[in-house]
Structure formats: C-alpha cells, structure tokens
C-alpha positions in Angstrom: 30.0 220.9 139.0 30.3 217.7 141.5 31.0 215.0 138.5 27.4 213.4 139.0 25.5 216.4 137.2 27.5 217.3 134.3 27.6 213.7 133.3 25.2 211.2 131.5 23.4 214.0 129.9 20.6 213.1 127.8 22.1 212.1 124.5 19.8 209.8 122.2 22.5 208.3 120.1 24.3 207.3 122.9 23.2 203.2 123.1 23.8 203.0 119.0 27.1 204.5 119.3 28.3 202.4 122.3 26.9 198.9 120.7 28.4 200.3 117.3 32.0 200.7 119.3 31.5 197.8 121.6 30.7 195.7 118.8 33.3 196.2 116.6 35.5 196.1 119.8 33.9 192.1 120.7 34.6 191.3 116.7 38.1 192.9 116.8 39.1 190.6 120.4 37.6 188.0 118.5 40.2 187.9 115.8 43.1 188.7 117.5 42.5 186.2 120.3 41.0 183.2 118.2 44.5 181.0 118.0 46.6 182.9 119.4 46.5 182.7 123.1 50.4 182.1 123.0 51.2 184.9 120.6 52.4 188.1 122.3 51.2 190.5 120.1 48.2 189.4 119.4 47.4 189.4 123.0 48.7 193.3 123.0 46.0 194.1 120.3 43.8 191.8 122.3 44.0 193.8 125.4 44.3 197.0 123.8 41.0 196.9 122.1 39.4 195.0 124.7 40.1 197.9 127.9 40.5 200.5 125.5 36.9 200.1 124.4 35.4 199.8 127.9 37.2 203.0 128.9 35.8 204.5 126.2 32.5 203.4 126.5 32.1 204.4 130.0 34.0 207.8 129.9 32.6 209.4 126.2 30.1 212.5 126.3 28.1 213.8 123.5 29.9 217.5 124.2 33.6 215.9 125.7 34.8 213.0 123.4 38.7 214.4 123.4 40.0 214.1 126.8 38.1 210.3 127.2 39.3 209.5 123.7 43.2 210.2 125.1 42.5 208.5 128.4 40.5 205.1 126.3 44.1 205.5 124.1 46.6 205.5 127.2 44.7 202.7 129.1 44.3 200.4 126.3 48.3 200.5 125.5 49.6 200.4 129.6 47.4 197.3 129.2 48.7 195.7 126.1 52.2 196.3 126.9 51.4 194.5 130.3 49.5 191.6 128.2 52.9 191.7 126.0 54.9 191.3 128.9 52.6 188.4 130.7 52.3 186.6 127.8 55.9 187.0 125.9 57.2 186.8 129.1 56.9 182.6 128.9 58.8 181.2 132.0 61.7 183.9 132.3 59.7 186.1 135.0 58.1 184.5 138.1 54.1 184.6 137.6 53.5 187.7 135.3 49.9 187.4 135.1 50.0 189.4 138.9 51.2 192.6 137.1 48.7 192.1 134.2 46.5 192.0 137.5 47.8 194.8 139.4 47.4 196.8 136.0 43.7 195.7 135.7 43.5 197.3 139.3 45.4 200.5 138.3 43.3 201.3 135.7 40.0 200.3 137.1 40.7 202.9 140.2 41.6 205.2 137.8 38.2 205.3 135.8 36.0 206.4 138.5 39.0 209.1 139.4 39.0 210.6 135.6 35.1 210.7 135.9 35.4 212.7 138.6 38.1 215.5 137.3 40.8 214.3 139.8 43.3 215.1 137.0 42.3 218.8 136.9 41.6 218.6 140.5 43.7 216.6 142.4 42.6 215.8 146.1 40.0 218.6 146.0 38.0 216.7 143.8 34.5 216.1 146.1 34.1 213.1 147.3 30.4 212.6 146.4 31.7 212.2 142.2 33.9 209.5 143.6 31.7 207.5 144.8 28.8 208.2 142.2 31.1 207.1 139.5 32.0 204.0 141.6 28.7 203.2 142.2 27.0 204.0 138.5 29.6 202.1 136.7 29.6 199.2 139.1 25.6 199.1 138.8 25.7 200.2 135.0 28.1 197.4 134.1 26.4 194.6 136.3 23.1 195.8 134.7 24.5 195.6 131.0 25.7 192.1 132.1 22.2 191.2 132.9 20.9 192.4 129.8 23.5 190.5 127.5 22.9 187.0 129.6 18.7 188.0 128.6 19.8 188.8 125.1 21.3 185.4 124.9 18.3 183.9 126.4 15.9 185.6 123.7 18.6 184.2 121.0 18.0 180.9 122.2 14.8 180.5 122.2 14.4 181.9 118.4 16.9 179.2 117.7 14.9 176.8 118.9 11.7 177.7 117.4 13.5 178.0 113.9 14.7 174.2 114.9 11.4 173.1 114.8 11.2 173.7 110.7 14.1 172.7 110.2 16.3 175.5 110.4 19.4 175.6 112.4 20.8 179.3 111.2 20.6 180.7 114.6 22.1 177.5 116.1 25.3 177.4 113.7 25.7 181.7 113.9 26.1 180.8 117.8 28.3 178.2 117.5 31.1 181.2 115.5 33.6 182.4 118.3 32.9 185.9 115.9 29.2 186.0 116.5 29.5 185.8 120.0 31.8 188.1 120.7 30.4 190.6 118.5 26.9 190.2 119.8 27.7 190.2 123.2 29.6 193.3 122.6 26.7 195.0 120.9 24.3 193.8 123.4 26.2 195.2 126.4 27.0 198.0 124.3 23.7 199.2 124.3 22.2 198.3 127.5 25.4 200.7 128.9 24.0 203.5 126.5 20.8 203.5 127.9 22.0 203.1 131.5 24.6 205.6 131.3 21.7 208.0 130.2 18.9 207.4 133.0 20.9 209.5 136.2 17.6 208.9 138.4 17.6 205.1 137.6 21.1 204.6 138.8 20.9 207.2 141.8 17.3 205.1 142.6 19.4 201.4 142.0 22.5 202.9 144.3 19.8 204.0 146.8 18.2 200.5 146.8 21.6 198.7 147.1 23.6 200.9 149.7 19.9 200.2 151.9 20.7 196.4 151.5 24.0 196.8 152.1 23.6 198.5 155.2 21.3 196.1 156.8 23.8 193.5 156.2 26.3 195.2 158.1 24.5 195.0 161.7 25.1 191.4 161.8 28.5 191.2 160.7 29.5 194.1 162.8 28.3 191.9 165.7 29.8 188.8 164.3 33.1 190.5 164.1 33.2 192.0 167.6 32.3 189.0 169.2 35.0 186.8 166.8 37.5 189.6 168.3 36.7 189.5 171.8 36.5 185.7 171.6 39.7 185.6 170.0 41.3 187.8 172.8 40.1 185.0 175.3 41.3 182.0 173.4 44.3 183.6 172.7 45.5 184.0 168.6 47.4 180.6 168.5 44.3 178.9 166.8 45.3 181.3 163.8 48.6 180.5 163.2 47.8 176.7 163.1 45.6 177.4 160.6 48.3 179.3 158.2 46.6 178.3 154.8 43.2 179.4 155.6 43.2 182.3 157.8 44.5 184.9 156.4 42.0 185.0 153.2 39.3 184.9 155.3 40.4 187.3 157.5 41.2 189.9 154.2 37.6 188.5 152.8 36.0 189.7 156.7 38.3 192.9 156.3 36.7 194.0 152.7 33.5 192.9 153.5 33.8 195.3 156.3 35.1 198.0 153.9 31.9 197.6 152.0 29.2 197.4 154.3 30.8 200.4 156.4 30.8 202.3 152.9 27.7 201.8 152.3 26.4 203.3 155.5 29.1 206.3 155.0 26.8 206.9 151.4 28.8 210.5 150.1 27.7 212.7 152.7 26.5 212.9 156.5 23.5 214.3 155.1 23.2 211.2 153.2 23.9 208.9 156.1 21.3 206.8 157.7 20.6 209.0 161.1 19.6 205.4 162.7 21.8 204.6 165.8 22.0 200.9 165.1 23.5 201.6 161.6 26.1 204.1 162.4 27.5 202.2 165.3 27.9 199.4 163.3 29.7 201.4 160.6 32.5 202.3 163.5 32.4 199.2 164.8 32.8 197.6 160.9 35.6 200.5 160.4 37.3 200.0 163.6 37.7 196.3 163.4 40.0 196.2 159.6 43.0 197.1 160.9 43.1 194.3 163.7 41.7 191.9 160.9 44.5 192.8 158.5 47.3 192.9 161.5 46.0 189.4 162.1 46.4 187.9 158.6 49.7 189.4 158.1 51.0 187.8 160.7 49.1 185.0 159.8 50.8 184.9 156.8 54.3 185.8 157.9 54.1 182.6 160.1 53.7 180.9 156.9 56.6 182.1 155.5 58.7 182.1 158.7 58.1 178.0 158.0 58.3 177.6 154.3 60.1 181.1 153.1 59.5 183.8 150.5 57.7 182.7 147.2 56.6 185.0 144.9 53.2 184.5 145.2 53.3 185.3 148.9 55.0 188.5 148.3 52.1 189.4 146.3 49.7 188.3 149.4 52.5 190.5 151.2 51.2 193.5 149.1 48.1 193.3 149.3 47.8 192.4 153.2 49.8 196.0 153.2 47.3 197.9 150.9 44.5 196.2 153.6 46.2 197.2 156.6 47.0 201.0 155.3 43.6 201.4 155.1 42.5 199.9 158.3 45.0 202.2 159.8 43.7 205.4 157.5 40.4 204.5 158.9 41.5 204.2 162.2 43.1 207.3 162.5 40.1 209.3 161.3 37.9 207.4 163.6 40.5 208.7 166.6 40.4 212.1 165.4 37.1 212.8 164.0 35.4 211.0 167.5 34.1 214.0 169.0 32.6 215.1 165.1 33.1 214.4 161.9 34.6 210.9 162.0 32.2 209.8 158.5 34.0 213.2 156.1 37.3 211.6 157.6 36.2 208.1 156.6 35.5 209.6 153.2 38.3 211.8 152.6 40.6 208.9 153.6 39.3 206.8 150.8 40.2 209.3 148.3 43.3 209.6 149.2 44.0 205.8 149.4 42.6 205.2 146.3 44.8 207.9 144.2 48.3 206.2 146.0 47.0 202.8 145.4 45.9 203.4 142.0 49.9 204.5 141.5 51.2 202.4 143.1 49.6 199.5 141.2 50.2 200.7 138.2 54.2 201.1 139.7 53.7 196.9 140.6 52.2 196.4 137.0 55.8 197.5 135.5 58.8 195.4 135.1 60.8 197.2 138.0 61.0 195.1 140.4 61.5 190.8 139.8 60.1 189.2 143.0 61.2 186.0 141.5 64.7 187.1 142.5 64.3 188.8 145.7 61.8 185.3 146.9 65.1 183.1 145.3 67.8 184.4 147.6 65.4 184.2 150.7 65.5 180.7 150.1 69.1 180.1 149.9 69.7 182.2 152.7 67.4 179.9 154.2 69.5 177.0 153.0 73.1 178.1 153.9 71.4 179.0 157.5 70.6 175.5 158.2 66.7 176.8 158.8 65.8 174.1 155.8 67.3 170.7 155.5 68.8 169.8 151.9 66.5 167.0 152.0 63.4 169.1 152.6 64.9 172.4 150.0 61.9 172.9 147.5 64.1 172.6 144.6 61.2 172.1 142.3 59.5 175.3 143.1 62.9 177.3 142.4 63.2 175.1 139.1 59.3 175.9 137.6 58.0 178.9 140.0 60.8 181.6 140.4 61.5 182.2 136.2 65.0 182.5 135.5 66.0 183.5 138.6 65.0 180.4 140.4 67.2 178.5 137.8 70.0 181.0 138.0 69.9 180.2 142.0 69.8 176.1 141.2 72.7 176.5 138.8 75.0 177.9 141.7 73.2 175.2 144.4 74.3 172.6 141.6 78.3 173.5 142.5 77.8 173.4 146.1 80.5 171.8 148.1 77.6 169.5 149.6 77.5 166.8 147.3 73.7 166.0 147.7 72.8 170.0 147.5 74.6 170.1 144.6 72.8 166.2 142.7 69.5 167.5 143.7 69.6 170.9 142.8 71.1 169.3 139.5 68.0 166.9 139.2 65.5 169.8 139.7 67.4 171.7 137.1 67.0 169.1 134.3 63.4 168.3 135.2 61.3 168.8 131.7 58.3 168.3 133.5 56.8 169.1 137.2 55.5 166.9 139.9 52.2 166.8 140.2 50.5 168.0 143.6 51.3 166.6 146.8 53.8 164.1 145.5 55.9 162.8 148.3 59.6 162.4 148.2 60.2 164.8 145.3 63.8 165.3 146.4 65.8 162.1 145.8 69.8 161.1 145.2 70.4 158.3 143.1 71.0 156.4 146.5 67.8 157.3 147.9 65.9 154.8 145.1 64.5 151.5 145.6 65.5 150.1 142.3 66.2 146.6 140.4 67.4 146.3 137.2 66.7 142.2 135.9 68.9 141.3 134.5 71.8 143.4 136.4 73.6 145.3 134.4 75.8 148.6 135.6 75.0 150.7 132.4 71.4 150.4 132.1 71.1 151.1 136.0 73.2 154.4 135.6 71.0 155.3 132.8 67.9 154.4 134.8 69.0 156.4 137.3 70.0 159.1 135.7 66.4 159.4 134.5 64.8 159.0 137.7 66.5 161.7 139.1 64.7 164.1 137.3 61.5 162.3 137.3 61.3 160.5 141.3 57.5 160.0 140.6 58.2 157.4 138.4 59.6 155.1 141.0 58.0 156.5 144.3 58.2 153.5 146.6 60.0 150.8 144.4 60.6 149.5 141.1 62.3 147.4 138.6 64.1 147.7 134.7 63.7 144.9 132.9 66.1 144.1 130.2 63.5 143.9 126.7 66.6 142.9 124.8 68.1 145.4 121.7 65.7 148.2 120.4 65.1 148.8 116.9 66.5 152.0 116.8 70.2 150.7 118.8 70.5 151.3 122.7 68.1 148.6 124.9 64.6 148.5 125.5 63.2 148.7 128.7 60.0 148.4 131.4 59.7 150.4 133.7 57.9 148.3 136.3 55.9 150.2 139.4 52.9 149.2 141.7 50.5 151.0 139.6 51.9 149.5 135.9 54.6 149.9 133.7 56.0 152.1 131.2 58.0 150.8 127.9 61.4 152.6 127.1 64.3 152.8 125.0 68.2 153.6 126.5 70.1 154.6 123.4 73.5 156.0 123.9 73.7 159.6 123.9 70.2 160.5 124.6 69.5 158.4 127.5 66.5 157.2 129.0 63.0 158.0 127.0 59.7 156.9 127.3 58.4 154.6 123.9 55.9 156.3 121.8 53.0 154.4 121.0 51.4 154.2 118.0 47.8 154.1 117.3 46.3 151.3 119.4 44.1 149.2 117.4 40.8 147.7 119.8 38.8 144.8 119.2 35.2 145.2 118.5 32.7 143.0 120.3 30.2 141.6 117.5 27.3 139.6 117.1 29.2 136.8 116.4 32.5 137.5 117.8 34.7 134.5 119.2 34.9 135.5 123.3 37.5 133.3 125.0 39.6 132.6 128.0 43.3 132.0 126.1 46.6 130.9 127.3 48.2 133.2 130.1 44.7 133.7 131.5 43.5 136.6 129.2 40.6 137.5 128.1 40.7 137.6 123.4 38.1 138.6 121.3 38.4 137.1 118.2 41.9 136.3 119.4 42.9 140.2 120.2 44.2 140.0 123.9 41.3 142.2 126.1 42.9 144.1 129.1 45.1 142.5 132.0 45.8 138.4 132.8 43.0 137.5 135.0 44.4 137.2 138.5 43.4 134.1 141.2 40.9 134.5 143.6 
C-alpha cells in the first residue's frame, strides 16, 4: 500500500463526525481564548484543542482511529506547551512567538509524513504518499476554507431577509464570538469530510493545479536565468546596498522555484510532463536555489556585519540555512542524476529534507537554546571592539528586544569604566516605555539635552533630566520646564514645553518626574443659541468655555 489507496475510503459518517469534532473543537477555542489572550494556560488549552483537532480531523479512518488518536494527543500538547511558553514567557525570552512558529512548522511536516507510514517506514516510505498527502490536505483544507467563507455568505443573506420583518436573530447569533467559532468549525468540518472521502476529486484538483503550476514555471525559469546572468555582469554589489530588501525576495524567488519545479517533478517520471520546455525549466528552476539562497545569506550577513546579531536575524539565519540545504540537496542530485534519473533524486532528496527539518524544528520550538543571549554578547563584543560607537550602541533594542538577557548585558554596560557607556546603558535600563520607530537621537547623556528650566532652579533641572534620560523623545530638538508653582499633592508642578505642545507634570520628592493625569475633559456643545466669541488672550469661547489654541497673527 503507497499511502494514497488505503486512505479516504468511503466512509458515509465521515462529514458528521468531523463537523461534530470540529465544532465542539471551534466552541471549546472559543472559551478558552475569549479574555484570556494574556493567560498562559488558557492559551495551552487553546492550542491544544485548536491543532489537536485538526490533526485529528485530517489523520482519523473509519477502520484506524487509534494510532491518529495518539498522534492528534501528542501534537496538540508539544503545541500547548509551546503556546505556554510564548505566552507565559512575557518579556524574559527574546521573541518566543518564533518557536511557537517553528513548532507550527514541525508539526505541519510531520502530518503528511504520519499519513504516509514514515513512522513504520522510515526513508523507505514512497515518495508518491508524500506528496499525495501534501497535496490532498493542502487542496482539502483550502477547499473547506472556501466552503466555510460560502457558508458565511449563505448566513448572511438569511440574516438579511429575516431583517426585512423585523427579525434580527441571525444578526445578534453572529455577532457571539461562540457562534462563530462553532459554526465555522462545523462548516469546515464538514466540507473536510466530504473532501477527504472523494480520492478522484482531489487526484482531478492536484492534476488541474500541478498543470497551472507548471506553466508558470517557464517564465520564471527564464526570469531567473536572465536575473543571474545579468547579475554576473553588473557584479553583486547592487545587493548588498540593498540589505533590507534583498534577501526576502531572493528566499520568496528561491521557494517559488521549489514550487513550480515540484510541480513539474509530480511523484513519478511517469507522471512527469514528457514536454521539453517544461522539464528544462524544472532544472533550470532547481539549479538556480542554491545561488539564490547563497546570495541572500550573504545578503543578510552584510546586514549584520553593519548592525550585529539580533535575534530575529538569527532566525532569518535559520531559515536562509534550511533554504540553502536544499538548494544544495537539489544540486547535488542534479550533478549526479545528469546522465538519468536526476527527477527520483529530486524527489528522494525532498524526503529526506523534510524528515531532518521536521526535527529539527521541532528541536528550535524547545527552550534549548536562548538566541537572546547568544545575539546579546555579539553586540558587546561589538562594543568593547570599537566596531560601534557608544553613541551609536542600540541600547534600546538590548533593553526591550533581547528578554532578560539583553537587560542582564545593560546591567553590566551600566558599571562600565566609560562614564557615558555606563549613563546610557543606565537610561535604556530604566526606560518604562520604547521609542517609537525611527526616532532620532534615542541615545542621549544628560549633557547632550537642549534644555531650559524658567525659572532656574538646580533641583527641578536634575529631576527633569533625570526623566529625560529615559524618555529623549520628549525633548528631541529643545525644550523648556516651566516652574507651575507647588502641586497639590507636595513636589512642583511642571510643563513640559516642546515644538509640537506641552505636557503638564508633577516633581514630588521621591518619585521623580511623572506625567499629570487628566481627568475627564468636559467640551462645550455648540447650540442654537450658543454665545460664540473672540475673548481676551485671543481664544475662541463658546458660551465662555475656552475652544482650542490662542489664535495666532497673520
């Protein structure tokens, strides 16, 4: 048995049963998730009902429910405990939604895989179940997606017509979060029943797309061998001025090429278009990934040979690796399957690539390795080398993008013998909130700011500054304190004057600087008979409340 034969036998219950499971799933994700998107454990359950189902739903026979019932049961809890992790994980661990990803990539290689038998059969398991199951769950699932969006439709439009007496029951049902998710659930549910059960209507819709595909690939295989040769003349320097864009478009050209050249491959020669036209362009899509994904990764190291490690680039590290192993797996089998048998090579080498990634995903998904740590002592090495100056040091980025490794490393930077290392990695340290975007300046000494304090006076300036330290948007060019007199609470009250406006504050000893709360602001309402007037400091009142700013001169 090849995996495509044995499975999705005709089984009549099997659209009931899925929307049965699949809606009780929806309701299920619905109440765990509704309010508690912070909570870690409802997250867990979240995710363990929510990939547990799926599995389950695309993996359960009528005559083998055991085996996919254990295998539903192991991926939904690898996948809560990674939800757990992501979501308990808070700011300690530097972005932990990647190995939530990375375990969403795990166990979506692994489904086609246990489809197949690869855990009785290892790497003798035939290709041709492989890429069935790919192909019949990616079709199956996008179809069932179709069919829930149409179901939605249909919903609607009874809605509507029950609107027109007066009856808004359908409207208010799809308003509840609990509706939704349990309809779509049940709707999906059973359009995957009836998919899963029709073997010539997928085999007919793989047909019809790998055809598509395949026509597709002649112009990009052309595209890409004159980019390449173009390249070669120009020389690659364009590239690397181009650091932020050009390496994911070169990784989107590489994968596009992995497609397109799969879906000439199909599962077998016999399979295989016998046109010329096509299978050139599958060699000359296959041949051309490796230097694609060479090309990005040195894209990207250029990138970080100017700004150092982060941890999201070692993740772009990982996967520009995964891309390159397999432009280099295909590579090989195009070398030594040249004189015959270059597409089984092709074919053989995806298996195999897609067993190791699958485990080493899963291997990235666990808490093993903190990338947070490894990216923060690349960039004080980069400090203590002189390759960064302590006025352009991201100290921001170690403060809110490395978890507590980051702050571990700006604890130690704040006792460095260099005095202004050692303020501003203090500064970044106490920041409660990050700079937006593209702000300018971020890293300032209390030297480095343009302030006045009216009238003078040495305490209120150190507790100004002290403040601006760990916020230098709020006085980005220049600005000036002024003295409001004694706040309610004790300590002064203050403005915060700046080009754009001004913010009211209170120094109190002790706490230091703080922004004023503001109560409820209460507007004027313009009336039929309201008194509109031009009143003393040129502002504009309505019914004697002041309207916006002083009018200024022409």
């Amino acid at each position: 048995m090849d995996g495509t034969e044995g499975n999705h036998i005709d089984w009549p219950l099997r659209p009931w049963i899925l929307a049965a499971l699949l809606g009780a799933a929806g309701l299920l994700v619905w109440t765990f998730a509704d309010k508690g998107n912070d909570v870690p454990w409802r997250m867990a359950a979240t995710a363990f009902v929510f990939f547990g189902a799926i599995a389950a739903a695309f993996t359960i026979e009528r005559d083998n429910w055991k085996q996919p019932l254990v295998f539903a049961l192991v991926v939904g809890l690898v996948m809560a405990g990674l939800a757990w992790r992501a979501v308990s994980a808070g700011d300690h661990y530097a972005v932990p939604q990647y190995g939530f990803i990375a375990g969403v990539i795990s166990t979506g290689l692994a489904l086609p895989l246990f489809q197949s038998g690869f855990h009785r059969t290892r790497f003798a398991t035939p290709y041709q179940a492989v890429h069935y199951n790919v192909w019949s769950d990616a079709l199956s699932a996008g179809g069932s997606m179709v069919f829930v969006g149409a179901s939605w439709l249909v919903l609607l439009v009874l809605a509507a017509l029950f609107e027109l007496l007066k009856i808004r029951f359908l409207f208010d049902l799809m308003d509840d979060g609990w509706f939704a998710w349990t309809f779509s659930g049940v709707a999906f549910g059973a359009a995957l029943g009836i998919l899963r059960g029709q073997l010539k209507i997928l085999g007919t819709l793989q047909a019809v797309v790998m055809t598509v595909l395949s026509v597709l690939a002649v112009p990009l295989a052309l595209g890409l061998v004159l980019f390449l040769v173009a390249m070669i003349v120009s020389g690659p320097e364009v590239l690397w001025q181009a650091t932020q864009s050009a390496t994911p478009i070169l990784l989107a050209c590489a994968a596009g090429s992995w497609v397109l050249a799969n879906a000439i491959l199909r599962d077998s020669d016999t399979e295989m278009s016998g046109n010329p036209v096509l299978r050139w362009a599958s060699i000359a899509l296959a041949a051309a990934i490796l230097p694609l994904t060479v090309f990005a990764a040195i894209s990207l190291g250029t990138r970080i040979s100017q700004h150092g490690l982060s941890p999201e680039r070692i993740w772009g590290l990982i996967a520009i690796a995964v891309a390159c192993a397999y432009g280099l797996a295909w590579l090989v089998a195009l070398l030594r399957g040249w004189k015959g048998g270059w597409g089984e090579r092709l074919r053989r080498a995806n298996l195999h690539l897609a067993a190791v990634i699958c485990v080493f995903a899963f291997i990235l998904a666990l808490p093993i390795l903190d990338f947070g740590r490894i990216a923060a002592g690349n960039q004080l090495q980069r400090l203590a080398r002189g390759h960064v100056s302590p006025e352009d040091f991201d100290y921001t980025a170690l403060r809110w993008d490395f978890g507590d490794a980051g702050r571990e490393a700006l604890a130690r930077l704040a006792k460095n013998k260099d005095a202004k290392v050692a303020e501003l990695a203090a500064a970044a340290l106490a920041q409660k909130e990050r700079a937006y975007s593209g702000f300018v300046g971020k890293n300032k000494t209390r030297a480095d700011f343009n302030l006045r304090v009216q009238p003078d006076d040495a305490e209120i300036r150190e507790g100004v500054l002290d403040y601006l330290v760990t916020h230098p948007y709020d006085c980005e060019d220049r600005c000036v304190v002024l003295d409001l007199g004694e706040a309610s609470g004790g300590g002064r009250r203050l403005a915060l004057v700046r080009g754009s406006g001004y913010t009211l504050m209170n120094l109190k000893p002790g706490t230091g600087l703080e922004p004023e709360e503001l109560g409820a602001i209460e507007l004027p309402t313009l009336g039929p008979d309201s008194v509109v007037e031009v009143g003393e400091g040129r502002v504009i009142r309505i019914d004697g409340k002041v309207v916006g700013p002083a009018i200024g001169d022409n």
